[in-house]
GURO-958865 format. One line per field, with one value per residue (C-alpha): residue number from 1; z negated, y negated, x. Coordinates in steps of 0.1 Angstrom, whole numbers. Example, Ala and Ser with C-alpha at 12.3 -4.5 7.8 and 13.67 -1.06 7.14 Angstrom:
pos	1, 2 .
Z	-78, -71 .
Y	45, 11 .
X	123, 137 .
This chain:
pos	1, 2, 3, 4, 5, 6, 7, 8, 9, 10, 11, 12, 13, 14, 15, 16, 17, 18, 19, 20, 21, 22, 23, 24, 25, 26, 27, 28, 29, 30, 31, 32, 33, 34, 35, 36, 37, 38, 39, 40, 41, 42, 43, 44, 45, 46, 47, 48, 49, 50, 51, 52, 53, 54, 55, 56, 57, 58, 59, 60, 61, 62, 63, 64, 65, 66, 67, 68, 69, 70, 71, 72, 73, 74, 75, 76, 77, 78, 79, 80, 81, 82, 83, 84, 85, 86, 87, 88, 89, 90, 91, 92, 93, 94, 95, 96, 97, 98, 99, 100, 101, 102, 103, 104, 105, 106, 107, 108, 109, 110, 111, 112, 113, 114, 115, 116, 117, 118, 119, 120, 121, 122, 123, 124, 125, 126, 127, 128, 129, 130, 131, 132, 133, 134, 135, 136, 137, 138, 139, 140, 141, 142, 143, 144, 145, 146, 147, 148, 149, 150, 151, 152, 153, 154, 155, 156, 157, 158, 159, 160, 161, 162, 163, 164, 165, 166, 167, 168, 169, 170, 171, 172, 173, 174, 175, 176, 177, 178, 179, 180, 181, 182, 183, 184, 185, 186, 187, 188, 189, 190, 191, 192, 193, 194, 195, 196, 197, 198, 199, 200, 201, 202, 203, 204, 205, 206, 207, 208, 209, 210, 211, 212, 213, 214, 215, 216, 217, 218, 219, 220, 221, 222, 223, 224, 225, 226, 227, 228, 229, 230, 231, 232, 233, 234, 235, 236, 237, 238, 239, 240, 241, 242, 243, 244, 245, 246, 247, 248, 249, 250, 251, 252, 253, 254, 255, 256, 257, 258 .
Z	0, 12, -17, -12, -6, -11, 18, 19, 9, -16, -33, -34, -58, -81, -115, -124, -159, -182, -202, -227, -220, -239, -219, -232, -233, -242, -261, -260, -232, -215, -179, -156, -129, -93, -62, -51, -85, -117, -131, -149, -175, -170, -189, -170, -137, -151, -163, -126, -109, -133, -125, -87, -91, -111, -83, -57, -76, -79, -42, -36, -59, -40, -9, -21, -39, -7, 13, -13, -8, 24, 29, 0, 21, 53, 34, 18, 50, 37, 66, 83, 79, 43, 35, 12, -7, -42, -76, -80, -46, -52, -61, -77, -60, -92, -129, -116, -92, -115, -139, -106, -107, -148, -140, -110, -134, -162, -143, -129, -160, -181, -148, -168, -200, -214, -221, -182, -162, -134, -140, -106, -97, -76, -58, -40, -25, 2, 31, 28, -10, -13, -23, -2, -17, -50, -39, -20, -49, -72, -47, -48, -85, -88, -57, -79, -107, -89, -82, -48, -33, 0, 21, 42, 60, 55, 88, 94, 61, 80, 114, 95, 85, 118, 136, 118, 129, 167, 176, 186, 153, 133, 98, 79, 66, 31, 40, 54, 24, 0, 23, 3, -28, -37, -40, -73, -59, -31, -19, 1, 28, 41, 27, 42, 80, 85, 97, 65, 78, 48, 70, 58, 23, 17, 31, 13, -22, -17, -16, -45, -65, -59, -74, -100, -111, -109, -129, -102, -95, -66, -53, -34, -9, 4, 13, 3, -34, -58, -53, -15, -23, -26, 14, 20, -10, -30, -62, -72, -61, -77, -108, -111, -100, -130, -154, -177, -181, -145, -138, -106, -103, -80, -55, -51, -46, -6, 14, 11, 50, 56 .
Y	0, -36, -61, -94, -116, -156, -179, -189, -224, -214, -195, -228, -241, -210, -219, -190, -203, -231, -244, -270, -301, -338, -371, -398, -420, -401, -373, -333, -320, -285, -283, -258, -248, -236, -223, -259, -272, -282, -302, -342, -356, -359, -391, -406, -395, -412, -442, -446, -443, -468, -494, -486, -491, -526, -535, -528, -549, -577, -580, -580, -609, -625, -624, -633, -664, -674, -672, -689, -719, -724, -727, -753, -771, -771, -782, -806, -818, -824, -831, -803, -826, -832, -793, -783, -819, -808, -823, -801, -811, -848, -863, -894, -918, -942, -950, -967, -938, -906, -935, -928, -891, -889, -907, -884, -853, -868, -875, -840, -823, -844, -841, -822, -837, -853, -886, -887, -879, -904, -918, -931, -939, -970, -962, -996, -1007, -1003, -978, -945, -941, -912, -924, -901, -870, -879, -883, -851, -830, -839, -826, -796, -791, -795, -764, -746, -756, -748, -784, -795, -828, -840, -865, -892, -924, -953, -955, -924, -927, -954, -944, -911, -932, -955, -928, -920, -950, -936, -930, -896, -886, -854, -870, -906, -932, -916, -876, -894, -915, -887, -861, -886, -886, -851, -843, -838, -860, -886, -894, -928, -932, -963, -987, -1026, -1010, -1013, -1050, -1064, -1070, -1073, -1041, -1018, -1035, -1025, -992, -984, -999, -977, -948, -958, -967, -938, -920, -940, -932, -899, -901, -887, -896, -914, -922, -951, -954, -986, -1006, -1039, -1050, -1050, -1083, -1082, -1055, -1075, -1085, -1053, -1034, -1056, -1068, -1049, -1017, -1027, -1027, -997, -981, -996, -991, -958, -955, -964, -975, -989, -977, -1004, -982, -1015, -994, -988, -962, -932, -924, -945 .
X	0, 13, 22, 6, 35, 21, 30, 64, 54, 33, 62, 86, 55, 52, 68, 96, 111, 106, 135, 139, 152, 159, 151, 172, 143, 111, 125, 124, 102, 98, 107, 91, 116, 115, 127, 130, 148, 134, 109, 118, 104, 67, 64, 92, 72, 46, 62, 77, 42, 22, 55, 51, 14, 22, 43, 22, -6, 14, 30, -13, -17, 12, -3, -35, -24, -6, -35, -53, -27, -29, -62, -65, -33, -53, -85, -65, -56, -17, 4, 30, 53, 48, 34, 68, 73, 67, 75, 104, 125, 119, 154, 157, 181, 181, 163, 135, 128, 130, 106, 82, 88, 82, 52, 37, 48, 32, -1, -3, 4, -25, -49, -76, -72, -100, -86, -71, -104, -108, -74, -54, -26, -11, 23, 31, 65, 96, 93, 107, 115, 94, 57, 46, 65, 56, 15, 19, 42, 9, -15, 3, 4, -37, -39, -24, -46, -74, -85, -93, -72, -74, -50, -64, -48, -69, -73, -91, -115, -127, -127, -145, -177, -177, -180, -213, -229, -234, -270, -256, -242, -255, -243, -255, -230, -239, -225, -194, -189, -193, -168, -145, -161, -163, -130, -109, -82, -80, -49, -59, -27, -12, -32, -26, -21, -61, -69, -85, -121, -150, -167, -135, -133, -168, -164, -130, -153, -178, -158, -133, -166, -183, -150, -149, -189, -181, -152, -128, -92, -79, -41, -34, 1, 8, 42, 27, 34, 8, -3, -11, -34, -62, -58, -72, -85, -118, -103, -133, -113, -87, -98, -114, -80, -64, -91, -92, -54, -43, -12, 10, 37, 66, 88, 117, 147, 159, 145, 166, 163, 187 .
């Protein structure tokens, strides 16, 4: 009569001793050992898997979190150009510019606080010494915060709600205006390249205003000094940027482009 002989590749699985053994780590175990070598620690097996696990859970997060980022950069509507300016690369050139960088660290970090809600933020001054940077770095810090900023020129917030006033538009004056208001940050660009007229004072107002109802934060870049401001901004607006804790913040050292 034949003797059932098991598959060959069943056989290099069938267990033919078990001998003692001590892992450095988890102690005295009992190996089982076969044709194709003997058995490690089990709980350093399962040590190994649980770690691969955690890293493969974590490379996940990574990739979701960057995701995550750049679609809050492209709603944010930060510039390409601008898209890896952060707090943390901004290098100060002199005392009055790491003062600026202090001060656009120290507004990100208290963003949520109580005490800072609706707070803004006036960076005024010379061409090129990194107002920009500094508005952008902040934006940056409140993505990952959660919060929701968004970038805009002057000149497009206004071109934004003119465009509204065609008879062929989908959207009122009062949807444009509050694209602008709903966000946790405004970061209002090049302010003092628009012409000046009352019709953009009184639309800039009723966006800052409507901010400032709601309590919501708004930055303001311009390379005018604080006093020509009211050429273009209602010293209405200006006001209310100030008010609550707001501070402007003078960028009077050279540009650092050179």
């Amino acid at each position: 009569m034949d003797v059932f002989k098991p598959h060959p590749q069943l056989a290099q699985h069938q267990k033919l001793r078990e001998v003692k053994r001590v892992c450095p780590t988890h102690g005295a175990y009992v190996a089982g050992v076969y044709r194709w070598g003997e058995m490690n620690c089990k709980a350093c097996h399962e040590a190994a898997l649980r770690a691969s696990d955690k890293i493969e859970r974590d490379s996940q997060r990574l990739v979701s979190m960057a995701e995550r980022t750049r679609q809050a950069l492209n709603a944010a509507h930060i510039p390409e150009r601008f898209e890896n300016r952060f707090l943390s690369n901004y290098q100060p050139s002199c005392e009055a510019s790491a003062y600026a960088l202090s001060a656009a660290q120290r507004y990100a970090q208290e963003f949520d606080e109580p005490q800072a809600k609706g707070r803004s933020l006036i960076f005024c001054g010379n061409v090129g010494n990194g107002k920009t940077h500094l508005a952008i770095g902040i934006a940056h810090e409140l993505i990952l915060q959660r919060r929701y900023p968004l970038f805009v020129s002057v000149l497009n917030a206004v071109r934004h709600v003119k465009d509204t006033w065609r008879k062929d538009s989908p959207r009122s004056e009062s949807q444009a205006i509050r694209d602008f208001i709903e966000p946790d940050l405004l970061i209002l660009d090049e302010v003092g390249v628009q012409f000046g007229s009352d019709t953009e004072k009184l639309i800039l107002f009723d966006i800052i205003n409507g901010r400032y109802n709601r309590k919501k934060s708004t930055i303001v870049l311009s390379n005018l000094m604080v006093n020509e401001l009211s050429a273009y901004l209602d010293e209405r607006v200006i006001d209310r940027l100030r008010e609550g804790g707001g501070i402007a913040v003078p960028f009077t050292w050279a540009s650092y482009r050179g």
